[in-house]
C-alpha positions as CSV (number, residue, x, y, z in Angstrom):
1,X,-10.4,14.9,0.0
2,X,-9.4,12.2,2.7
3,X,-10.3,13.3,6.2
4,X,-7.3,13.5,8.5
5,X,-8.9,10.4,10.7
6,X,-8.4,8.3,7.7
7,X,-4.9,9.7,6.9
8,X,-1.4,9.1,7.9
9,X,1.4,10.8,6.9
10,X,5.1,8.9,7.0
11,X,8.8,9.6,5.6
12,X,8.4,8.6,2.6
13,X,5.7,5.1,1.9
14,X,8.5,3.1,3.8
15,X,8.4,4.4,6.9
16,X,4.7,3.3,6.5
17,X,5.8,-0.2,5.1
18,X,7.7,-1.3,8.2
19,X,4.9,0.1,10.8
20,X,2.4,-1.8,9.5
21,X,3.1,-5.1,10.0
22,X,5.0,-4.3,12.9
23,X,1.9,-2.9,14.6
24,X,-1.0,-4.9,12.9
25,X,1.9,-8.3,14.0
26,X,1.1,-10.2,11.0
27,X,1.8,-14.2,11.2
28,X,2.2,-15.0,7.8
29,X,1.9,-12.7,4.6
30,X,1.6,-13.2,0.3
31,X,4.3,-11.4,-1.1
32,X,3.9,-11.1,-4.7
33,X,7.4,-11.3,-7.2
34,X,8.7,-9.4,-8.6
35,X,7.6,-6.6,-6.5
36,X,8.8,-3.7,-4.0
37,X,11.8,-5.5,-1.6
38,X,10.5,-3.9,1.3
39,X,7.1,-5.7,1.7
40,X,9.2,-8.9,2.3
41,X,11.3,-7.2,4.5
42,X,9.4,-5.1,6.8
43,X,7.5,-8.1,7.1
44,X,10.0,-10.4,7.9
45,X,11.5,-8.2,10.5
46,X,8.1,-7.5,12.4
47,X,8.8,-11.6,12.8
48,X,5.7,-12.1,10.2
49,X,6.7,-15.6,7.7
50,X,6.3,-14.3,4.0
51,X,4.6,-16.6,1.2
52,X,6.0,-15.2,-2.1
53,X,3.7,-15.8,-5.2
54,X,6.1,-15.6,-8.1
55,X,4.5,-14.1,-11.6
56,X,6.1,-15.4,-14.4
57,X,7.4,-14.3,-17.5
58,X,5.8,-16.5,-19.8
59,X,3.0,-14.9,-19.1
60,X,4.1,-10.6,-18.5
61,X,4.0,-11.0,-15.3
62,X,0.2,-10.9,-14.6
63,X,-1.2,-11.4,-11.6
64,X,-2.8,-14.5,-10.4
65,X,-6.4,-15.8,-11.2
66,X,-9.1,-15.6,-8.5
67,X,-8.9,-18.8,-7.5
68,X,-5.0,-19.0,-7.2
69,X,-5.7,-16.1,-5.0
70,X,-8.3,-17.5,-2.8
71,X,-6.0,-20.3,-2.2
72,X,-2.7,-18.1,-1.6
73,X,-5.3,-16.1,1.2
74,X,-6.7,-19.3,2.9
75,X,-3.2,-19.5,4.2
76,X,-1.9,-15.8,5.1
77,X,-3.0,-12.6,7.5
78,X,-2.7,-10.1,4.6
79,X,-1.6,-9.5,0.9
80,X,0.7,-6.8,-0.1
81,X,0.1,-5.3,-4.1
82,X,1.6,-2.8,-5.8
83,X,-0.9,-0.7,-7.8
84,X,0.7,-0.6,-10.6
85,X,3.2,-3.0,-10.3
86,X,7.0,-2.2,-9.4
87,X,9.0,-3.5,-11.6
88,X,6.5,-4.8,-14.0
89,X,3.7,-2.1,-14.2
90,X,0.9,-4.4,-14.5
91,X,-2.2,-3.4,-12.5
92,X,-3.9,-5.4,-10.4
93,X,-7.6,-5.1,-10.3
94,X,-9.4,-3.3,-8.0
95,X,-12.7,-5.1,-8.6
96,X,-10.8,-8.2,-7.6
97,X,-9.5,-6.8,-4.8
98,X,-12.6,-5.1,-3.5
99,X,-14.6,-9.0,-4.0
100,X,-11.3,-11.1,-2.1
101,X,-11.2,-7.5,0.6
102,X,-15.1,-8.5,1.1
103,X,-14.8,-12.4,0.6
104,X,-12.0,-12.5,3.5
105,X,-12.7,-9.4,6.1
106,X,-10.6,-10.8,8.5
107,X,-7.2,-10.4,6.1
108,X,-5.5,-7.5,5.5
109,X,-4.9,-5.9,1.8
110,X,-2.1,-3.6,1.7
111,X,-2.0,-2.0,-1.8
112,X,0.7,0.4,-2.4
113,X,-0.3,3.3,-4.7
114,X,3.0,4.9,-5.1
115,X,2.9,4.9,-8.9
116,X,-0.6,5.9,-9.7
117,X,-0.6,9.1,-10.8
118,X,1.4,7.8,-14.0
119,X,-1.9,6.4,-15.4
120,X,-3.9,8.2,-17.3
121,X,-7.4,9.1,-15.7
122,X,-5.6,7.7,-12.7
123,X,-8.8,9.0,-10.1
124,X,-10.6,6.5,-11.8
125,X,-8.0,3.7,-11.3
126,X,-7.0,4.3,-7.8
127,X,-8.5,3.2,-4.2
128,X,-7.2,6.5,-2.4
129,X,-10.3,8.7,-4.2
130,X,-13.1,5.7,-2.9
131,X,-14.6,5.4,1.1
132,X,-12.0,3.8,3.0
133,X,-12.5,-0.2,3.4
134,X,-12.3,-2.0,6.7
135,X,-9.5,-4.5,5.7
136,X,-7.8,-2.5,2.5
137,X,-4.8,0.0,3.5
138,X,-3.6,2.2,1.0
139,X,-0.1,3.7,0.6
140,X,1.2,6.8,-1.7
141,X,4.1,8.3,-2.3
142,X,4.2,12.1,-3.0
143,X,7.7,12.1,-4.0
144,X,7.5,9.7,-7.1
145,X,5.2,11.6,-9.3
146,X,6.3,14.8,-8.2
147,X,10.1,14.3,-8.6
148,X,10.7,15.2,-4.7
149,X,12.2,11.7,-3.6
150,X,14.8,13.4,-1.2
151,X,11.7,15.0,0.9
152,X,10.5,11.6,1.8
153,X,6.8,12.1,2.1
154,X,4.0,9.3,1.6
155,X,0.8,8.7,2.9
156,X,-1.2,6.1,4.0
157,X,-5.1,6.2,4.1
158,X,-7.3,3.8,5.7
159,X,-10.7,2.5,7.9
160,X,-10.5,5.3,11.3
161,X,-9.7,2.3,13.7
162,X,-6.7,1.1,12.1
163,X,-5.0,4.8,11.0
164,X,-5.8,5.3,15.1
165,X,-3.8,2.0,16.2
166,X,-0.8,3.1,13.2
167,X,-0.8,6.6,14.9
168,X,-0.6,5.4,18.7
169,X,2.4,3.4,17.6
170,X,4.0,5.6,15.0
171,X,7.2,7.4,16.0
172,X,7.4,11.2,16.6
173,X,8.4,13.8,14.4
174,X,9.4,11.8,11.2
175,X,8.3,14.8,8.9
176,X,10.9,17.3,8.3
177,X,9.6,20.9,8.1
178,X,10.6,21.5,4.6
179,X,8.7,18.1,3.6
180,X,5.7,19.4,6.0
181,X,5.4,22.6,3.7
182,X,6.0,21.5,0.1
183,X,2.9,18.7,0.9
184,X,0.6,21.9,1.1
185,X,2.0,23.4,-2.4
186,X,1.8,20.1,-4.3
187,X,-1.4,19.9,-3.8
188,X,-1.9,23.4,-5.4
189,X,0.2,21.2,-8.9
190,X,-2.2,20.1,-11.6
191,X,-2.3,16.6,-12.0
């Protein structure tokens, strides 16, 4: 149900990772660990300085309190999360999320919902079935919860604007044909 102006599709959710700081030219980003390497990375080489927020053990891993956050946001251009959680599988909430998106329009969220679909009532959980915010971009992966991770095949759905500026500057022909044709039959899979 995502209208294709709000919609880009990538070679997996990495492909998607490194064009969007490259193309939105972050100056500094919060990096939440442990978390997905690449947020760090495609940062770093898109010449962005990463803030890492370290979750701790002591406490499973959760996810700062608001006002950690507001501080951690004061000081950065945008905020990568992984909805749930890779490694830990904690999920960060979207109410919070939705109130710092709102509190700070001028930051970007960048919430990475490649592991979703393993929660139950997931729909209910997940930013990719609401309106597309201004500042929140949202990543999938197709290939996680459908055990097709050699297709490479993710998404990213987001405000019109922004998908416009990711597509000007995306490269060419970075879906393979076979990847291009399974995307239609998934869809047909029951969730």
């Amino acid at each position: 149900g995502i209208s294709p102006d709000n919609f880009l599709a990538g070679n997996g959710s990495t492909e998607l990772i490194y064009l969007i700081p490259r193309v939105l030219r972050f100056q500094h980003v919060a990096v939440l660990a442990p978390s997905f390497h690449d947020y760090e990375r495609a940062s770093l080489l898109s010449g962005a300085k990463v803030v890492r927020y370290p979750l701790s053990p002591h406490d499973d891993f959760a996810f700062p309190a608001e006002d950690r956050l507001i501080k951690l946001l004061k000081k950065v251009d945008a905020l990568w999360v992984a909805r749930p959680n890779n490694p830990t599988g904690n999920l960060f909430s979207m109410e919070l999320i939705l109130k710092l998106a709102r509190m700070f329009p001028e930051k970007w969220f960048i919430i990475d919902e490649a592991f979703i679909q393993f929660l139950d009532d997931w729909k209910r959980n997940s930013f990719l079935v609401r309106k597309p915010e201004p500042n929140i971009l949202v990543l999938n992966s197709l290939t996680k919860f459908y055990a097709v991770a050699g297709l490479r095949l993710g998404g990213l759905m987001g405000s019109e604007p922004v998908i416009s500026r990711l597509k000007n500057a995306k490269e060419p022909w970075t879906i393979n044909g076979i990847a291009d044709r399974v995307a239609s039959l998934l869809i047909q899979c029951a969730d």
